[in-house]
C-alpha positions in Angstrom: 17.0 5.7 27.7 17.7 2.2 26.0 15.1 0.0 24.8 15.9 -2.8 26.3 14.7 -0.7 30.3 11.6 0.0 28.2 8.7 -3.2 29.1 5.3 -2.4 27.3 2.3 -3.9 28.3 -0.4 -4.1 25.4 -3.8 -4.1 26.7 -6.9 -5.7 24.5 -10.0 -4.7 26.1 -12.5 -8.4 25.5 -15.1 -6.6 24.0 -13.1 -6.8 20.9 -12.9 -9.8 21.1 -14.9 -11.2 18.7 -15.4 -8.0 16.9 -13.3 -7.2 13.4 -11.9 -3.7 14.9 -9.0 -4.8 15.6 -8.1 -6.0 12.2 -9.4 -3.3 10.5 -7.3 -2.1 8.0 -5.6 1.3 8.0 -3.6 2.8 5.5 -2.1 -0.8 4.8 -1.8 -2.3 7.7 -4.4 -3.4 10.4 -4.3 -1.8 14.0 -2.8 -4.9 15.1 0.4 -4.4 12.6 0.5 -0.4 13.7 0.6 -1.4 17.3 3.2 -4.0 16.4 5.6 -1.8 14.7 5.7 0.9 17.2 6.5 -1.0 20.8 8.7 -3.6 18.3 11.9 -2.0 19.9 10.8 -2.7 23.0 10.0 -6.0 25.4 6.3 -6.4 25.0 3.0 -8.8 26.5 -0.3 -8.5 25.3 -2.9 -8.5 27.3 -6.6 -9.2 27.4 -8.5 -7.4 29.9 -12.1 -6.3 30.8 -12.8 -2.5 31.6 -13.0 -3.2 35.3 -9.3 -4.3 35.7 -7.5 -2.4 37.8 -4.3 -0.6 36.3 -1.8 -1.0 39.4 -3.0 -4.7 39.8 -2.0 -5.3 36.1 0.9 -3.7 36.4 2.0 -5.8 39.4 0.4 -8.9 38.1 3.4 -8.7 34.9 6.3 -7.1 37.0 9.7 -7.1 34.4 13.1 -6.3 35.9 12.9 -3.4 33.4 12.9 0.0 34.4 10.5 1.5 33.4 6.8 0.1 32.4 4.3 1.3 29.6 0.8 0.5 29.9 -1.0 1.2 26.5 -3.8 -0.3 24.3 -4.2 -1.9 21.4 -6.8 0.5 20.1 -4.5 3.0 19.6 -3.0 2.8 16.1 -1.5 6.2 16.0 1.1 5.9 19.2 4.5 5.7 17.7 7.6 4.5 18.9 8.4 8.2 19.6 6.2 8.6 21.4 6.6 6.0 23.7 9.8 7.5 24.0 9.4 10.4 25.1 6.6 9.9 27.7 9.4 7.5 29.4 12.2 10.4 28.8 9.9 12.9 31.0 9.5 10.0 33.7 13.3 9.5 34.0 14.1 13.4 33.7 11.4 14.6 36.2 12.1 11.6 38.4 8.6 10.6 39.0 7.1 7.2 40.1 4.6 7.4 37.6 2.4 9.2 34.7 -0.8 9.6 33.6 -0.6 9.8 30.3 -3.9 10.7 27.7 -4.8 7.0 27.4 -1.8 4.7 29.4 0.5 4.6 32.1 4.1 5.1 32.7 5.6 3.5 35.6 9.3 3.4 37.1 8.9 -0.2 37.6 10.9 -0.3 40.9 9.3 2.5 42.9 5.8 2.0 41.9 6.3 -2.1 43.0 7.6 -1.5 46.2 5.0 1.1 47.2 1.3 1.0 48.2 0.9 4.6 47.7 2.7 7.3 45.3 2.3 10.5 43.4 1.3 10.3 39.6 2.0 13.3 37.2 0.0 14.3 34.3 1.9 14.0 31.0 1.0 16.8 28.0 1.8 14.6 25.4 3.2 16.9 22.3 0.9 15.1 19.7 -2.6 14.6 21.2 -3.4 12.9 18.0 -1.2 9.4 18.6 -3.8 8.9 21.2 -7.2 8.9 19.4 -9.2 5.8 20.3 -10.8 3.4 17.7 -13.5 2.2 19.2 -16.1 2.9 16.2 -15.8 3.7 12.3 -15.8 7.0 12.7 -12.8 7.4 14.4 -11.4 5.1 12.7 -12.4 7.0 9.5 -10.7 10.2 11.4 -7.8 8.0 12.5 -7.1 7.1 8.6 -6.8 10.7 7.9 -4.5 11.5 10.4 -2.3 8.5 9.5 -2.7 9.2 5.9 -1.9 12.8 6.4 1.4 11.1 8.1 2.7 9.5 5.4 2.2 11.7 2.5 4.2 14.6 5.0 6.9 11.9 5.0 6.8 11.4 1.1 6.9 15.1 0.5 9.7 15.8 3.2 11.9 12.7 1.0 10.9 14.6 -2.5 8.0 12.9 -4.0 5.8 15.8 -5.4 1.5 15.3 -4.8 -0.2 18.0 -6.0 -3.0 17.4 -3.8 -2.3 15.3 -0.6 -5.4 15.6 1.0 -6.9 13.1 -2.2 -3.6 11.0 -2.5 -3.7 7.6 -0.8 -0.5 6.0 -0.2 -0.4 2.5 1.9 2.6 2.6 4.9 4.6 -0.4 2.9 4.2 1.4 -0.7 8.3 2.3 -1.4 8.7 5.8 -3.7 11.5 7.7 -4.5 12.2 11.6 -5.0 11.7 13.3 -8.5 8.3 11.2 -8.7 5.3 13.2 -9.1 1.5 11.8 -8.1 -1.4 13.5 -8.7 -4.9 13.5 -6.9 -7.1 10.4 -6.5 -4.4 7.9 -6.8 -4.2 5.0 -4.8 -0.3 3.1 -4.0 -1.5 0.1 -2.0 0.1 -3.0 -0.3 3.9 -3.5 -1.4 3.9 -1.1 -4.6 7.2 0.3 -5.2 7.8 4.0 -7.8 10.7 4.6 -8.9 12.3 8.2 -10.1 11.1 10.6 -12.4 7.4 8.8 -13.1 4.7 10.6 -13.1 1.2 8.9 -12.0 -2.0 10.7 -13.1 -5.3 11.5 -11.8 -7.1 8.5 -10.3 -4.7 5.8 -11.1 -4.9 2.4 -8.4 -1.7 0.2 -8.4 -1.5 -2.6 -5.6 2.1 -5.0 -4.9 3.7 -3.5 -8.2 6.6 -2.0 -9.1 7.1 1.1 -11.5 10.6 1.9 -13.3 12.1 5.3 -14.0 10.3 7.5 -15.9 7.0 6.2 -16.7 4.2 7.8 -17.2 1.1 6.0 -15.8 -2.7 6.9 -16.4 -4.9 8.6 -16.5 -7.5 5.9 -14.9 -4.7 3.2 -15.0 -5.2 0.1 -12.8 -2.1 -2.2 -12.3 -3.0 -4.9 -9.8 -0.4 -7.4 -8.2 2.1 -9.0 -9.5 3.0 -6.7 -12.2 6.6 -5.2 -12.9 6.3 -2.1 -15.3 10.1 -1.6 -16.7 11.9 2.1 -17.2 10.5 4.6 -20.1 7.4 3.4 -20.3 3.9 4.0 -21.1 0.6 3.1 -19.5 -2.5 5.2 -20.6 -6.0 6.0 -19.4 -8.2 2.7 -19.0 -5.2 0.1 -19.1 -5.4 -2.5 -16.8 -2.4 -5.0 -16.3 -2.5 -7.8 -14.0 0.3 -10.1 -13.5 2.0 -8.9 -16.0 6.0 -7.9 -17.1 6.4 -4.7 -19.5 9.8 -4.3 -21.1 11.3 -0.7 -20.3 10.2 1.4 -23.4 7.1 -0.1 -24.2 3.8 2.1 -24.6 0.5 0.5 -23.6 -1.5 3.7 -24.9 -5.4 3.6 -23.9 -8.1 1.1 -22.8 -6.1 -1.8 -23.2 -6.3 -5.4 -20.9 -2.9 -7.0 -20.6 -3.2 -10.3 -18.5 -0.6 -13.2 -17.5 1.7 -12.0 -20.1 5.6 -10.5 -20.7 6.0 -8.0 -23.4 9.5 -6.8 -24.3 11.3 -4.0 -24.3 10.1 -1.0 -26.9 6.8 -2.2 -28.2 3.7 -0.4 -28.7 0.5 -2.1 -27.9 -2.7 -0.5 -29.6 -6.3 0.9 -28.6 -8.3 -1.7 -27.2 -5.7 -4.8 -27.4 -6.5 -7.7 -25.1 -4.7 -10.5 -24.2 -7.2 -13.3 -23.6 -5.8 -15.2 -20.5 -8.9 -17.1 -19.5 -10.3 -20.2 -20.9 -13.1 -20.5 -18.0 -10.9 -22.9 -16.5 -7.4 -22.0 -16.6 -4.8 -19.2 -17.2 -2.5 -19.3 -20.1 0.6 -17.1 -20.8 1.6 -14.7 -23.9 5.2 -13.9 -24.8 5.4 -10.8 -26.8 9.3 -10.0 -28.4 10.9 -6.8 -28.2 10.3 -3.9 -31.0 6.7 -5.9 -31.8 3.5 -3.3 -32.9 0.0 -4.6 -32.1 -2.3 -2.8 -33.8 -5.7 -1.1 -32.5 -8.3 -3.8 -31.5 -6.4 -7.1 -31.8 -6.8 -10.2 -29.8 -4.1 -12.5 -28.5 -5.5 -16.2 -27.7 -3.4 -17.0 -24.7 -0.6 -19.1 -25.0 0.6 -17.5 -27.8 4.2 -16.6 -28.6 5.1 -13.1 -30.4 8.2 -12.8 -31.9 10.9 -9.7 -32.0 9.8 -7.4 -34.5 6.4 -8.7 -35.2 3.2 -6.5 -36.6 0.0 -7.9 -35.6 -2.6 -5.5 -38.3 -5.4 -4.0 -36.3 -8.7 -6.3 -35.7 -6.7 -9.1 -35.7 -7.0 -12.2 -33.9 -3.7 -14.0 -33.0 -4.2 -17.9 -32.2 -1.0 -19.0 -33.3 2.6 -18.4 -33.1 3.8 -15.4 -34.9 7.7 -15.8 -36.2 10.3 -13.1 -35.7 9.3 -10.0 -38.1 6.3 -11.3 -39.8 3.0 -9.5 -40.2 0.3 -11.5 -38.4 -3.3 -10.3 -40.0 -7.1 -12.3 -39.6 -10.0 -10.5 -40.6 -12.3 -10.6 -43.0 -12.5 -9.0 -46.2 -14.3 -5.5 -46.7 -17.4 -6.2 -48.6 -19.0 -3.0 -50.4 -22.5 -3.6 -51.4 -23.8 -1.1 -54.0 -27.1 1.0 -53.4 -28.1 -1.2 -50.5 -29.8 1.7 -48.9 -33.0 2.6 -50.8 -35.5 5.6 -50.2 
Protein backbone atom coordinates (compact mmCIF):
# COMPACT_ATOMS: atom_id res chain seq x y z
CA UNK A 1 0.00 0.00 0.00
CA UNK A 2 1.57 3.45 -0.75
CA UNK A 3 1.46 6.27 1.51
CA UNK A 4 0.25 8.62 -0.41
CA UNK A 5 -3.69 6.22 -0.35
CA UNK A 6 -3.05 6.49 3.35
CA UNK A 7 -5.21 9.98 4.92
CA UNK A 8 -4.91 10.14 8.79
CA UNK A 9 -7.10 11.93 10.74
CA UNK A 10 -5.58 13.10 14.16
CA UNK A 11 -8.14 13.59 16.75
CA UNK A 12 -7.42 16.04 19.99
CA UNK A 13 -10.10 15.41 22.36
CA UNK A 14 -10.78 19.54 24.03
CA UNK A 15 -10.37 18.51 27.34
CA UNK A 16 -6.70 18.84 26.64
CA UNK A 17 -7.06 21.65 25.65
CA UNK A 18 -5.75 23.81 28.06
CA UNK A 19 -4.07 21.06 29.90
CA UNK A 20 -0.01 20.48 29.58
CA UNK A 21 -0.52 16.52 28.55
CA UNK A 22 -0.12 16.97 25.40
CA UNK A 23 3.26 18.53 25.64
CA UNK A 24 4.53 16.36 28.06
CA UNK A 25 7.74 15.22 27.42
CA UNK A 26 8.62 11.55 26.71
CA UNK A 27 11.86 10.16 26.16
CA UNK A 28 12.81 13.48 24.29
CA UNK A 29 10.18 14.37 22.51
CA UNK A 30 6.62 15.60 23.62
CA UNK A 31 3.45 13.44 22.50
CA UNK A 32 2.82 15.99 20.08
CA UNK A 33 6.40 15.22 18.24
CA UNK A 34 5.69 11.23 18.67
CA UNK A 35 2.40 11.61 17.00
CA UNK A 36 4.07 13.79 14.36
CA UNK A 37 6.82 11.40 13.43
CA UNK A 38 4.69 8.43 13.03
CA UNK A 39 1.59 9.56 10.50
CA UNK A 40 4.63 12.07 8.86
CA UNK A 41 4.53 9.63 5.74
CA UNK A 42 1.20 10.05 5.42
CA UNK A 43 -1.55 12.97 4.48
CA UNK A 44 -2.66 14.15 7.79
CA UNK A 45 -5.51 16.84 9.70
CA UNK A 46 -5.71 17.41 13.13
CA UNK A 47 -8.56 17.53 14.69
CA UNK A 48 -10.22 18.95 17.80
CA UNK A 49 -13.12 17.18 19.02
CA UNK A 50 -15.32 16.58 22.12
CA UNK A 51 -16.09 12.99 23.33
CA UNK A 52 -19.59 13.05 21.99
CA UNK A 53 -18.57 13.34 18.25
CA UNK A 54 -19.58 10.92 16.27
CA UNK A 55 -16.85 8.79 14.40
CA UNK A 56 -18.68 8.20 10.98
CA UNK A 57 -19.76 11.92 11.00
CA UNK A 58 -16.03 12.92 11.37
CA UNK A 59 -15.02 10.74 9.03
CA UNK A 60 -17.48 12.11 6.44
CA UNK A 61 -17.19 15.62 7.56
CA UNK A 62 -13.06 15.38 6.10
CA UNK A 63 -13.66 12.99 3.10
CA UNK A 64 -9.92 12.68 1.09
CA UNK A 65 -9.86 11.11 -2.34
CA UNK A 66 -7.47 8.63 -0.57
CA UNK A 67 -8.14 5.26 -0.16
CA UNK A 68 -8.13 4.35 2.73
CA UNK A 69 -8.81 6.63 6.09
CA UNK A 70 -7.14 6.30 9.72
CA UNK A 71 -8.87 7.77 12.55
CA UNK A 72 -6.46 7.96 15.56
CA UNK A 73 -5.67 10.28 18.56
CA UNK A 74 -3.25 12.39 19.64
CA UNK A 75 -2.97 10.73 23.02
CA UNK A 76 -1.44 7.95 21.77
CA UNK A 77 2.37 8.43 21.64
CA UNK A 78 3.34 4.78 21.14
CA UNK A 79 1.45 4.11 17.55
CA UNK A 80 4.06 3.91 15.02
CA UNK A 81 4.14 4.32 11.50
CA UNK A 82 4.14 0.43 11.36
CA UNK A 83 1.58 0.20 12.77
CA UNK A 84 -0.51 2.26 10.92
CA UNK A 85 0.65 0.20 8.29
CA UNK A 86 -0.33 -2.78 8.99
CA UNK A 87 -3.86 -2.13 10.34
CA UNK A 88 -4.48 -0.57 6.67
CA UNK A 89 -2.62 -3.85 5.08
CA UNK A 90 -5.41 -6.18 6.90
CA UNK A 91 -8.18 -3.70 5.56
CA UNK A 92 -7.01 -4.01 1.87
CA UNK A 93 -6.08 -7.92 2.18
CA UNK A 94 -9.40 -8.94 3.93
CA UNK A 95 -11.32 -6.48 1.78
CA UNK A 96 -13.35 -4.94 4.51
CA UNK A 97 -15.15 -1.56 4.59
CA UNK A 98 -13.92 -0.93 7.79
CA UNK A 99 -12.03 -1.73 11.27
CA UNK A 100 -12.23 -1.38 14.72
CA UNK A 101 -9.11 -1.10 15.82
CA UNK A 102 -8.06 -0.87 19.96
CA UNK A 103 -8.42 2.85 20.00
CA UNK A 104 -9.14 4.23 16.07
CA UNK A 105 -10.68 3.43 12.93
CA UNK A 106 -9.82 2.22 9.55
CA UNK A 107 -11.92 3.01 6.77
CA UNK A 108 -11.88 2.17 2.90
CA UNK A 109 -12.73 5.69 2.23
CA UNK A 110 -14.95 4.91 -0.85
CA UNK A 111 -17.22 2.20 0.48
CA UNK A 112 -17.74 3.43 3.89
CA UNK A 113 -18.77 7.17 2.08
CA UNK A 114 -21.18 5.82 -0.15
CA UNK A 115 -22.97 3.65 2.36
CA UNK A 116 -25.38 4.27 5.29
CA UNK A 117 -24.74 0.93 6.70
CA UNK A 118 -21.74 -1.61 6.66
CA UNK A 119 -19.89 -4.31 8.50
CA UNK A 120 -16.86 -3.37 10.68
CA UNK A 121 -14.20 -6.02 11.65
CA UNK A 122 -12.23 -6.20 14.88
CA UNK A 123 -8.51 -5.73 14.28
CA UNK A 124 -5.90 -7.77 16.84
CA UNK A 125 -3.38 -5.41 16.68
CA UNK A 126 0.19 -7.44 17.06
CA UNK A 127 1.47 -4.89 19.68
CA UNK A 128 -1.31 -3.98 22.15
CA UNK A 129 1.17 -1.57 23.71
CA UNK A 130 1.20 1.24 20.69
CA UNK A 131 -2.20 1.77 21.88
CA UNK A 132 -1.93 2.71 25.67
CA UNK A 133 -3.74 5.99 26.39
CA UNK A 134 -2.23 9.01 28.20
CA UNK A 135 -4.70 10.45 29.72
CA UNK A 136 -2.98 10.77 33.41
CA UNK A 137 0.78 10.55 34.75
CA UNK A 138 0.57 7.23 35.44
CA UNK A 139 0.28 6.05 32.11
CA UNK A 140 2.27 8.29 30.96
CA UNK A 141 4.95 7.10 33.54
CA UNK A 142 4.06 3.37 32.07
CA UNK A 143 4.13 4.84 28.56
CA UNK A 144 7.86 6.16 29.12
CA UNK A 145 8.85 2.78 30.03
CA UNK A 146 7.61 1.17 27.20
CA UNK A 147 9.10 3.80 24.86
CA UNK A 148 12.28 3.70 26.72
CA UNK A 149 12.38 -0.01 26.64
CA UNK A 150 12.01 0.79 22.68
CA UNK A 151 14.90 2.54 22.18
CA UNK A 152 17.50 0.94 24.22
CA UNK A 153 16.22 -2.69 22.16
CA UNK A 154 17.10 -0.56 19.04
CA UNK A 155 20.60 0.53 20.59
CA UNK A 156 21.42 -2.96 21.52
CA UNK A 157 20.16 -4.63 18.23
CA UNK A 158 22.78 -1.68 16.34
CA UNK A 159 25.80 -2.82 18.96
CA UNK A 160 25.79 -0.30 21.75
CA UNK A 161 26.41 -2.55 24.87
CA UNK A 162 24.12 -1.29 28.39
CA UNK A 163 24.76 -3.42 31.08
CA UNK A 164 21.58 -2.63 32.63
CA UNK A 165 18.77 -1.28 30.24
CA UNK A 166 16.07 -1.23 32.47
CA UNK A 167 18.20 2.00 34.48
CA UNK A 168 19.68 3.46 31.15
CA UNK A 169 17.89 6.49 29.78
CA UNK A 170 18.49 7.41 26.30
CA UNK A 171 16.34 10.36 24.60
CA UNK A 172 14.86 9.32 20.81
CA UNK A 173 17.27 12.10 19.08
CA UNK A 174 20.54 11.00 21.19
CA UNK A 175 22.89 9.51 17.96
CA UNK A 176 25.31 6.32 19.35
CA UNK A 177 27.38 4.12 17.55
CA UNK A 178 28.36 0.32 18.04
CA UNK A 179 31.42 -0.76 20.24
CA UNK A 180 30.14 2.00 22.88
CA UNK A 181 29.43 0.65 26.16
CA UNK A 182 26.89 2.56 28.81
CA UNK A 183 26.37 1.57 32.05
CA UNK A 184 23.34 2.01 34.51
CA UNK A 185 21.88 5.30 35.63
CA UNK A 186 23.06 7.26 32.70
CA UNK A 187 21.16 9.71 31.13
CA UNK A 188 21.80 10.69 26.90
CA UNK A 189 19.26 13.55 26.50
CA UNK A 190 18.18 16.03 23.65
CA UNK A 191 20.70 15.90 20.56
CA UNK A 192 23.78 14.10 22.32
CA UNK A 193 25.73 12.24 19.94
CA UNK A 194 28.64 8.89 21.28
CA UNK A 195 30.78 7.93 19.22
CA UNK A 196 32.84 4.34 19.13
CA UNK A 197 34.56 2.65 21.60
CA UNK A 198 33.58 5.13 24.76
CA UNK A 199 32.66 3.89 27.56
CA UNK A 200 30.12 6.08 29.94
CA UNK A 201 30.00 5.11 33.58
CA UNK A 202 27.56 4.75 36.24
CA UNK A 203 25.21 7.81 36.59
CA UNK A 204 26.75 10.02 34.12
CA UNK A 205 23.89 13.02 32.50
CA UNK A 206 25.09 14.44 29.07
CA UNK A 207 22.41 16.74 27.24
CA UNK A 208 22.99 18.31 23.15
CA UNK A 209 26.82 17.05 23.30
CA UNK A 210 28.91 15.17 21.44
CA UNK A 211 31.49 12.41 22.55
CA UNK A 212 34.61 11.32 20.29
CA UNK A 213 36.10 7.79 20.04
CA UNK A 214 37.23 6.27 22.88
CA UNK A 215 36.55 8.31 25.79
CA UNK A 216 36.04 7.44 28.96
CA UNK A 217 33.33 9.54 30.72
CA UNK A 218 32.48 9.42 34.55
CA UNK A 219 31.77 8.17 36.94
CA UNK A 220 29.04 11.13 38.08
CA UNK A 221 30.14 13.16 35.01
CA UNK A 222 27.64 15.89 33.87
CA UNK A 223 28.31 17.46 30.31
CA UNK A 224 25.51 19.91 29.60
CA UNK A 225 24.93 21.60 26.07
CA UNK A 226 27.02 22.84 23.91
CA UNK A 227 30.00 20.92 24.66
CA UNK A 228 32.18 18.91 22.07
CA UNK A 229 34.45 16.29 23.97
CA UNK A 230 37.26 15.30 21.20
CA UNK A 231 38.76 11.44 20.67
CA UNK A 232 40.96 9.72 23.57
CA UNK A 233 39.86 11.57 26.15
CA UNK A 234 39.20 11.75 29.80
CA UNK A 235 36.38 13.03 31.86
CA UNK A 236 36.27 11.69 35.58
CA UNK A 237 33.81 11.43 38.50
CA UNK A 238 32.29 14.98 39.47
CA UNK A 239 33.46 16.94 36.27
CA UNK A 240 31.08 19.11 34.94
CA UNK A 241 31.68 20.87 31.50
CA UNK A 242 29.36 23.23 30.02
CA UNK A 243 29.81 24.89 26.76
CA UNK A 244 32.87 23.83 26.48
CA UNK A 245 35.58 22.23 23.58
CA UNK A 246 38.11 19.48 24.82
CA UNK A 247 40.97 18.65 22.56
CA UNK A 248 41.10 14.74 21.75
CA UNK A 249 43.65 13.44 24.35
CA UNK A 250 43.04 15.56 27.11
CA UNK A 251 42.19 14.12 30.75
CA UNK A 252 39.92 16.17 32.92
CA UNK A 253 40.47 13.69 35.93
CA UNK A 254 37.99 14.35 39.08
CA UNK A 255 35.69 17.12 40.44
CA UNK A 256 36.66 19.60 38.08
CA UNK A 257 34.31 22.80 36.57
CA UNK A 258 35.21 23.62 33.02
CA UNK A 259 32.96 26.50 31.81
CA UNK A 260 32.93 28.73 28.33
CA UNK A 261 36.28 27.45 27.56
CA UNK A 262 38.52 25.47 24.71
CA UNK A 263 41.37 23.29 25.90
CA UNK A 264 43.64 21.64 23.44
CA UNK A 265 44.58 18.56 22.43
CA UNK A 266 46.67 16.30 25.21
CA UNK A 267 46.46 18.35 28.33
CA UNK A 268 45.79 17.27 31.71
CA UNK A 269 43.60 19.32 33.94
CA UNK A 270 44.02 18.65 37.83
CA UNK A 271 41.69 17.84 41.00
CA UNK A 272 39.44 20.49 41.59
CA UNK A 273 40.45 23.03 38.65
CA UNK A 274 37.85 25.72 37.83
CA UNK A 275 37.54 27.90 35.20
CA UNK A 276 35.82 31.04 36.61
CA UNK A 277 33.39 32.08 33.71
CA UNK A 278 31.14 34.31 35.62
CA UNK A 279 31.65 37.88 36.73
CA UNK A 280 27.88 38.22 38.07
CA UNK A 281 27.19 39.89 34.90
CA UNK A 282 28.77 38.44 32.11
CA UNK A 283 30.52 35.25 30.58
CA UNK A 284 34.10 35.35 29.62
CA UNK A 285 36.14 32.81 27.67
CA UNK A 286 39.50 30.73 28.42
CA UNK A 287 41.86 29.39 25.74
CA UNK A 288 43.98 26.67 27.05
CA UNK A 289 47.05 25.39 24.31
CA UNK A 290 47.73 22.04 23.58
CA UNK A 291 50.26 19.70 25.89
CA UNK A 292 49.44 22.53 28.95
CA UNK A 293 49.31 20.75 32.86
CA UNK A 294 47.12 22.55 35.35
CA UNK A 295 47.82 21.54 38.52
CA UNK A 296 45.36 20.28 41.42
CA UNK A 297 43.31 23.25 42.74
CA UNK A 298 44.11 26.09 40.39
CA UNK A 299 41.82 28.92 39.24
CA UNK A 300 41.56 30.41 35.84
CA UNK A 301 40.03 34.11 35.91
CA UNK A 302 38.04 34.07 32.72
CA UNK A 303 39.35 35.57 29.80
CA UNK A 304 42.53 34.27 30.14
CA UNK A 305 44.72 32.82 27.42
CA UNK A 306 46.99 29.57 28.15
CA UNK A 307 49.60 28.92 25.96
CA UNK A 308 51.01 25.36 24.34
CA UNK A 309 53.02 23.77 26.79
CA UNK A 310 52.17 25.83 29.82
CA UNK A 311 52.34 24.48 33.69
CA UNK A 312 50.06 26.28 35.93
CA UNK A 313 51.63 24.88 39.83
CA UNK A 314 48.78 23.59 41.93
CA UNK A 315 46.76 26.37 44.13
CA UNK A 316 47.38 28.70 41.65
CA UNK A 317 45.33 31.52 40.51
CA UNK A 318 45.70 32.53 36.82
CA UNK A 319 44.60 36.28 36.02
CA UNK A 320 46.74 36.89 33.31
CA UNK A 321 48.10 35.59 30.16
CA UNK A 322 50.45 32.69 30.45
CA UNK A 323 53.14 32.54 27.38
CA UNK A 324 53.88 29.39 25.51
CA UNK A 325 55.87 26.96 27.98
CA UNK A 326 56.19 29.01 31.03
CA UNK A 327 55.37 28.04 34.57
CA UNK A 328 52.46 30.14 35.79
CA UNK A 329 52.56 29.91 39.94
CA UNK A 330 50.56 32.51 42.69
CA UNK A 331 50.41 31.53 46.14
CA UNK A 332 51.67 32.41 49.07
CA UNK A 333 54.63 31.41 50.83
CA UNK A 334 54.55 28.38 53.48
CA UNK A 335 55.02 29.93 56.76
CA UNK A 336 56.25 27.47 59.59
CA UNK A 337 55.74 28.89 62.99
CA UNK A 338 57.76 27.10 65.77
CA UNK A 339 56.03 25.56 68.93
CA UNK A 340 52.81 27.41 68.24
CA UNK A 341 50.87 24.72 69.90
CA UNK A 342 51.35 24.76 73.68
CA UNK A 343 50.04 22.22 76.35
Amino acid sequence: MQNDNIFVLVLTLEQYQNTTLLSQPICGRTMTQWVAAATAPFKTKNVVVSSEDDIITLFKNNLTNSTFTVITYADMPLLTTQDILDAVDYCFHKGVPALKLPRGWVFNTELVAQSETFPVNDFTAANQESYMVAFNNVQIAKIRQVMQARINEQHLKNGVTLIDPSHTYIDADVQIDKAVTIEPNAHLIGKTAVHSGTVILDGCHITDAIIGQNCEVGPYAHIRPNCSIGNNCRVGNYVEIKRSRIGDGTKVAHMTYVGDSTIGKNCNIGCGVIFCNYNGKSKSNCLVGDHTFIGSNSCLIAPVQIGDHAYIAAGTVITDELPARALGISRARQAIKEHYVTE
